[in-house]
C-alpha positions as CSV (number, residue, x, y, z in Angstrom):
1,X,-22.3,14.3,14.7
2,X,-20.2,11.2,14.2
3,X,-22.2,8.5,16.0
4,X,-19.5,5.7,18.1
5,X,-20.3,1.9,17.4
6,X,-21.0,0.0,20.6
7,X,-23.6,-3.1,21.2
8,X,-23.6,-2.6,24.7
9,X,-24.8,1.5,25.5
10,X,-27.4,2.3,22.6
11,X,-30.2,2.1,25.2
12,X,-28.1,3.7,28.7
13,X,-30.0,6.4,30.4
14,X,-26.8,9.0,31.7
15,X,-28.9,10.5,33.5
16,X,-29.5,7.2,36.0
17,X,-27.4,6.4,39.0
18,X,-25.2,3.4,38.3
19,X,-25.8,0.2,40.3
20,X,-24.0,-0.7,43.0
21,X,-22.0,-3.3,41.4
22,X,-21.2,-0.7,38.4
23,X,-19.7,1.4,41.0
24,X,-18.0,-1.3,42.4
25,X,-16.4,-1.9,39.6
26,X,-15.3,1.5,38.2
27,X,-14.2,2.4,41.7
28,X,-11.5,-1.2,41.6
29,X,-11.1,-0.1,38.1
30,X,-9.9,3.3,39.0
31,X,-7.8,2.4,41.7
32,X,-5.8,0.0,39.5
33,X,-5.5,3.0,37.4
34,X,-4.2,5.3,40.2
35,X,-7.0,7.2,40.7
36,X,-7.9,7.3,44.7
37,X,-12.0,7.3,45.5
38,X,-13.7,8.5,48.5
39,X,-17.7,7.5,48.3
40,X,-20.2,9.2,50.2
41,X,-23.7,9.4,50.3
42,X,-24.7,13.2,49.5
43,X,-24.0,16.1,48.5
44,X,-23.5,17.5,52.4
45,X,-20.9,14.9,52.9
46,X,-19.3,15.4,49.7
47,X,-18.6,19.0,50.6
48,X,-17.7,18.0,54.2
49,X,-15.1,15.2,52.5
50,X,-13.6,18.4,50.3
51,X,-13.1,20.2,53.8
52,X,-11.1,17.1,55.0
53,X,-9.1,16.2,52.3
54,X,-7.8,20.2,51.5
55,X,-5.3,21.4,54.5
56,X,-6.4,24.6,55.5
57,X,-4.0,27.2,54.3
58,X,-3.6,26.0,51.1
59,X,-3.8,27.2,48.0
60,X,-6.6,26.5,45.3
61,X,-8.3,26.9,41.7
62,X,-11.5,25.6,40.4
63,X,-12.4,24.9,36.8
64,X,-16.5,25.8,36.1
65,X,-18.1,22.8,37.5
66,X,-22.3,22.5,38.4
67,X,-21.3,19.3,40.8
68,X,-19.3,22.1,43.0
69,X,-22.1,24.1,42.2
70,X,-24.7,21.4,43.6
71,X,-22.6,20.2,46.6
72,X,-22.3,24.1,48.0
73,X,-18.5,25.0,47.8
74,X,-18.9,27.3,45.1
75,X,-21.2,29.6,47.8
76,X,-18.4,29.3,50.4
77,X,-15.9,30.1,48.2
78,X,-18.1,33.4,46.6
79,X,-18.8,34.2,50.7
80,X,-15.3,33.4,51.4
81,X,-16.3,31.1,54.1
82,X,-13.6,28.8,53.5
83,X,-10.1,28.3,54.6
84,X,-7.7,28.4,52.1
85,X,-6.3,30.9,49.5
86,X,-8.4,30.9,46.6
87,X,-7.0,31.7,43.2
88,X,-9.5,32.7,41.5
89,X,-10.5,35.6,43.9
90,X,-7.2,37.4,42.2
91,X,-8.2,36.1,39.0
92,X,-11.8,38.0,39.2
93,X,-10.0,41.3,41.2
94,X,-8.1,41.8,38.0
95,X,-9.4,44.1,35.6
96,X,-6.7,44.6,32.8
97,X,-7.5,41.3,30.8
98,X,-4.2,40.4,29.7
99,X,-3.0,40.3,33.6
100,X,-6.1,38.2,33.9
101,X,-5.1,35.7,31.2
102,X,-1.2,35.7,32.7
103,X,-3.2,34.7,35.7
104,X,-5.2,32.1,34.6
105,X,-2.4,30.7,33.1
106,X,-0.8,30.3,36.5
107,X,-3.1,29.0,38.1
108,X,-2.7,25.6,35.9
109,X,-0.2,25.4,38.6
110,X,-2.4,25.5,41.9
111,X,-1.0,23.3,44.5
112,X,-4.9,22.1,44.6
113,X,-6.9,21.7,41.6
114,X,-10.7,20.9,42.1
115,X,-13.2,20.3,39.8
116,X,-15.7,17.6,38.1
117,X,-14.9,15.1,35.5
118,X,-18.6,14.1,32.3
119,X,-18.0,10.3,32.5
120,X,-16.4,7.2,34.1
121,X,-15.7,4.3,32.6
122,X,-16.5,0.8,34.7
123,X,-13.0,0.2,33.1
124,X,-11.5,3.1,35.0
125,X,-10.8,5.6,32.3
126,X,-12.0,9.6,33.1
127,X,-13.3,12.0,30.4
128,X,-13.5,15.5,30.5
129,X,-14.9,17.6,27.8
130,X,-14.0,21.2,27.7
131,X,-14.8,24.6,25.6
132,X,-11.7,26.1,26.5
133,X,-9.4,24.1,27.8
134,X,-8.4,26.1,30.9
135,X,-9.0,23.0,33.2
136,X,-7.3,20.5,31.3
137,X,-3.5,21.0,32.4
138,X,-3.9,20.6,36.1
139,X,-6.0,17.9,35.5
140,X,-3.4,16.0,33.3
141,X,-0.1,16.9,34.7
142,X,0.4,20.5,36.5
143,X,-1.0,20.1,39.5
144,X,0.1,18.5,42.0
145,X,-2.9,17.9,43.6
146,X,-6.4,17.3,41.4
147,X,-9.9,16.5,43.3
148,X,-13.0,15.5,41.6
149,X,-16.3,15.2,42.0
150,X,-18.7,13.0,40.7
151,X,-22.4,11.8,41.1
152,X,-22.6,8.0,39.8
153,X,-24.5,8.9,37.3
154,X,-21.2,9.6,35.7
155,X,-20.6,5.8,35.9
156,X,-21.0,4.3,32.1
157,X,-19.7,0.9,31.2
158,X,-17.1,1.1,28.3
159,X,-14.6,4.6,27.3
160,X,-17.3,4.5,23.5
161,X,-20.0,4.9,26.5
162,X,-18.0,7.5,28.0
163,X,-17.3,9.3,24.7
164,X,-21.2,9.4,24.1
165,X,-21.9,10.6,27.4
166,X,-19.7,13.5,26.9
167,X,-20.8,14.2,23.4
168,X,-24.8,13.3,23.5
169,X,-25.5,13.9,27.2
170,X,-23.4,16.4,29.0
171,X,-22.7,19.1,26.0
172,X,-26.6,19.0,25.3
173,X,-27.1,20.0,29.0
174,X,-24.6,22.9,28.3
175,X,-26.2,23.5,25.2
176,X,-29.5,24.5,27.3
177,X,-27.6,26.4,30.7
178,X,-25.5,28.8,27.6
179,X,-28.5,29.4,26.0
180,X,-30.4,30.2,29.6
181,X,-28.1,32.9,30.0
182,X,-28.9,34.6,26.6
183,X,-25.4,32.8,24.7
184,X,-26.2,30.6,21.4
185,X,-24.7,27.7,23.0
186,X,-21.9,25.5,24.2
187,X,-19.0,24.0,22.6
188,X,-16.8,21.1,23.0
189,X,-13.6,22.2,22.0
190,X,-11.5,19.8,23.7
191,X,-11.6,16.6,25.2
192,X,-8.9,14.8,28.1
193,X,-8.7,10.7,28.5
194,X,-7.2,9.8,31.5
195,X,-6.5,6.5,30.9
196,X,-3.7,6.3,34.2
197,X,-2.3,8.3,36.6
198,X,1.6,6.9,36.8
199,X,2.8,7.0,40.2
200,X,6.4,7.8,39.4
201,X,4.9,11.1,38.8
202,X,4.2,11.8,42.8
203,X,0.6,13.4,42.4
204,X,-2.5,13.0,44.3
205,X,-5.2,12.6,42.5
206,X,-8.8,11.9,43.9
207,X,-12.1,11.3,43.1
208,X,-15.1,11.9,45.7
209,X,-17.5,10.0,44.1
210,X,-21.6,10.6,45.1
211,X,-23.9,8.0,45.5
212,X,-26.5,9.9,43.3
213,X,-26.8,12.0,40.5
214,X,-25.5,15.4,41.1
215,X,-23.8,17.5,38.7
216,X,-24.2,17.3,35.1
């Protein structure tokens, strides 16, 4: 593994909260950036803030994500106890796989896009690391509506500290869950830096943002 040269995160714990001024900062950072934040408090509100946010009625996909896991809307969307028309319901219904793949390709186009994002930057840029890829166009540009969330642990100061966190942190703690479930283990096949979201572009973009660590 390629080690990245930085003289300010050799010794950062990723799995810490960030401080209060750390947040601070990202947050500013991010909104400069284009990138709205919500900040709650716990996992209950951060669920409750996904209700508020989301119209009911409308449509939505979810990339793999343990934070949505952690903060209870993967079991309401499993118990369909939700209000809105989940795409990957169809996705799952479908047994022929190559109408499943047409599917998942289309659902890059969800008018709703939720997920999680493996580091923030206290200079506002997001990274995502990804085995396949799936989540990665709605993130960037298909969607016209994307919604994160994120503990603060998440919070790292520089993009090298993000890059690490993603590469040293996050894929070993895949590494583990694939290998929980019987598979060799994970791979990062792809990584997105979101360094802005422009606003000629129209999309909303948001980031609910936990004051604790949740998710990996």
């Amino acid at each position: 593994m390629t080690t990245l040269t930085s003289s300010v995160t050799t010794s950062i714990d990723f799995s810490l909260p960030a401080s209060p001024e750390a947040v601070i900062r990202a947050v500013d950072a991010l909104h400069t950036r284009g990138i709205k934040v919500q900040i709650v408090d716990n996992a209950a509100q951060a669920l409750a803030k996904v209700h508020d946010l989301i119209p009911a009625g409308a449509t939505i996909m979810t990339g793999i994500s343990q934070t949505l896991q952690e903060i209870g809307l993967e079991a309401e969307l499993i118990n369909k106890q939700h209000p809105w028309v989940n795409l990957k319901d169809e996705i799952l219904a479908e047994t022929d796989p190559a109408l499943q793949m047409q599917l998942r390709v289309k659902s890059v186009l969800s008018p709703w896009y939720l997920g999680s994002v493996h580091a923030i930057a206290e200079t506002g840029e997001i990274v995502v690391g990804s085995g396949t890829g799936s989540q990665l166009p709605a993130y960037a540009y298909s969607s016209p509506n994307v919604l994160w969330v994120a503990g603060t642990q998440k919070i790292v100061p520089t993009l090298d500290a993000a890059l690490r966190r993603v590469r040293e942190y996050s894929l070993e703690l895949e590494h583990q869950r694939m290998r929980a479930f019987g598979y060799p283990g994970a791979l990062l096949a792809k990584l997105l830096i979101i360094e802005h979201e422009p606003e000629k572009m129209g999309r909303n973009v948001q980031l609910i943002l936990v004051n604790r660590a949740i998710g990996a």
